[in-house]
C-alpha positions as CSV (number, residue, x, y, z in Angstrom):
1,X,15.7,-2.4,30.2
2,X,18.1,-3.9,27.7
3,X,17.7,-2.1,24.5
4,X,14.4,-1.1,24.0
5,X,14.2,2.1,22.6
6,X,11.1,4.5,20.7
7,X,12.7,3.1,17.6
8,X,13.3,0.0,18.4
9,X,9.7,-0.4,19.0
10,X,8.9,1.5,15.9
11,X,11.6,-1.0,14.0
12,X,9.5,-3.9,16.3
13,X,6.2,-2.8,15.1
14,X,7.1,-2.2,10.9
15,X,8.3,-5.5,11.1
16,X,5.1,-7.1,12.3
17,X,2.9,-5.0,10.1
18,X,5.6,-5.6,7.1
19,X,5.9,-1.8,6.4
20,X,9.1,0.6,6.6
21,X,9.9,2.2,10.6
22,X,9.8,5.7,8.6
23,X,5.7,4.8,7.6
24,X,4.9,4.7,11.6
25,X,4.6,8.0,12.9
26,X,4.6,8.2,16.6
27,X,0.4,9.4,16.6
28,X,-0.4,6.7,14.1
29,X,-3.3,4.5,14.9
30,X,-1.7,1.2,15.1
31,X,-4.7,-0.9,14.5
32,X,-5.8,1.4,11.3
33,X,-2.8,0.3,10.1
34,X,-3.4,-3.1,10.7
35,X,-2.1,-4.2,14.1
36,X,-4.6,-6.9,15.3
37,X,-4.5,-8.0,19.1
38,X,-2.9,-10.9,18.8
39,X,0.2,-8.9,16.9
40,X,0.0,-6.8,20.1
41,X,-0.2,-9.4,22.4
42,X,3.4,-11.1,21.2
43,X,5.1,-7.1,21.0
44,X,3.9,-6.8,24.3
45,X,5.7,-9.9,25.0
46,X,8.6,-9.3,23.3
47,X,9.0,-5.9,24.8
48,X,8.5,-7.9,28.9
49,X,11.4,-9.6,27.6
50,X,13.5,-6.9,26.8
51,X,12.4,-5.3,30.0
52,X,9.9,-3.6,30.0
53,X,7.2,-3.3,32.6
54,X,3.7,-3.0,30.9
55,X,0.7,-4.9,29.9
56,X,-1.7,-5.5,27.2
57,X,-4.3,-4.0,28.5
58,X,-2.5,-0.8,28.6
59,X,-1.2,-0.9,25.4
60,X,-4.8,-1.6,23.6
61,X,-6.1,1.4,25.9
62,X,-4.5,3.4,23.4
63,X,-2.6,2.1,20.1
64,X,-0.5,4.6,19.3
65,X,3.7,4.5,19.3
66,X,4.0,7.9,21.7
67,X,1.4,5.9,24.3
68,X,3.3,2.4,24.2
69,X,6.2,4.7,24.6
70,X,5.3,6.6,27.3
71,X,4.2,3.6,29.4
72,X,7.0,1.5,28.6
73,X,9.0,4.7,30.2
74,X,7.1,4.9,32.9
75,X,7.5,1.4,33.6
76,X,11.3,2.0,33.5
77,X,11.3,4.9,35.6
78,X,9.9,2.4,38.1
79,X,12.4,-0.3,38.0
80,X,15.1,2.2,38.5
C-alpha cells in the first residue's frame, strides 16, 4: 500500500464531506454525517488505487472510520 494511512483516510473522507479530519472520530457514523454511496463508492476507489484490497460492499456493511480501517488492514496483511 502506498500511503494510505487511518488519517489519511480520515483527511480522504473530511475532504469529501467538506468538514475538518479532527470532526471525524474513528466510531462516527459516516453516513449520519452525510456520506452518500456514491461518495463511498469513489473513496473506495481511490483507496484500490492506493492499494488497498477492499470493496464497497464491505465498507457500507459498516460506515464507520475504525471498520474501513480495519478491513483496509486486513486487506494489507494479505498482500504481504
Amino acid at each position: 500500500m502506498s500511503t494510505l494511512s487511518l488519517e489519511s483516510m480520515r483527511a480522504d473522507i473530511a475532504r469529501m464531506l467538506h468538514e475538518s479530519p479532527e470532526d471525524i472520530l474513528d466510531d462516527d457514523n459516516l453516513m449520519d454525517l452525510g456520506l452518500d454511496s456514491m461518495r463511498l463508492m469513489k473513496l473506495a476507489a481511490q483507496w484500490r488505487e492506493a492499494g488497498a484490497r477492499l470493496e464497497f460492499s464491505d465498507l457500507a456493511a459498516d460506515a464507520t472510520l475504525a471498520h474501513w480501517w480495519a478491513v483496509a488492514t486486513r486487506g494489507q496483511a494479505g498482500a504481504a
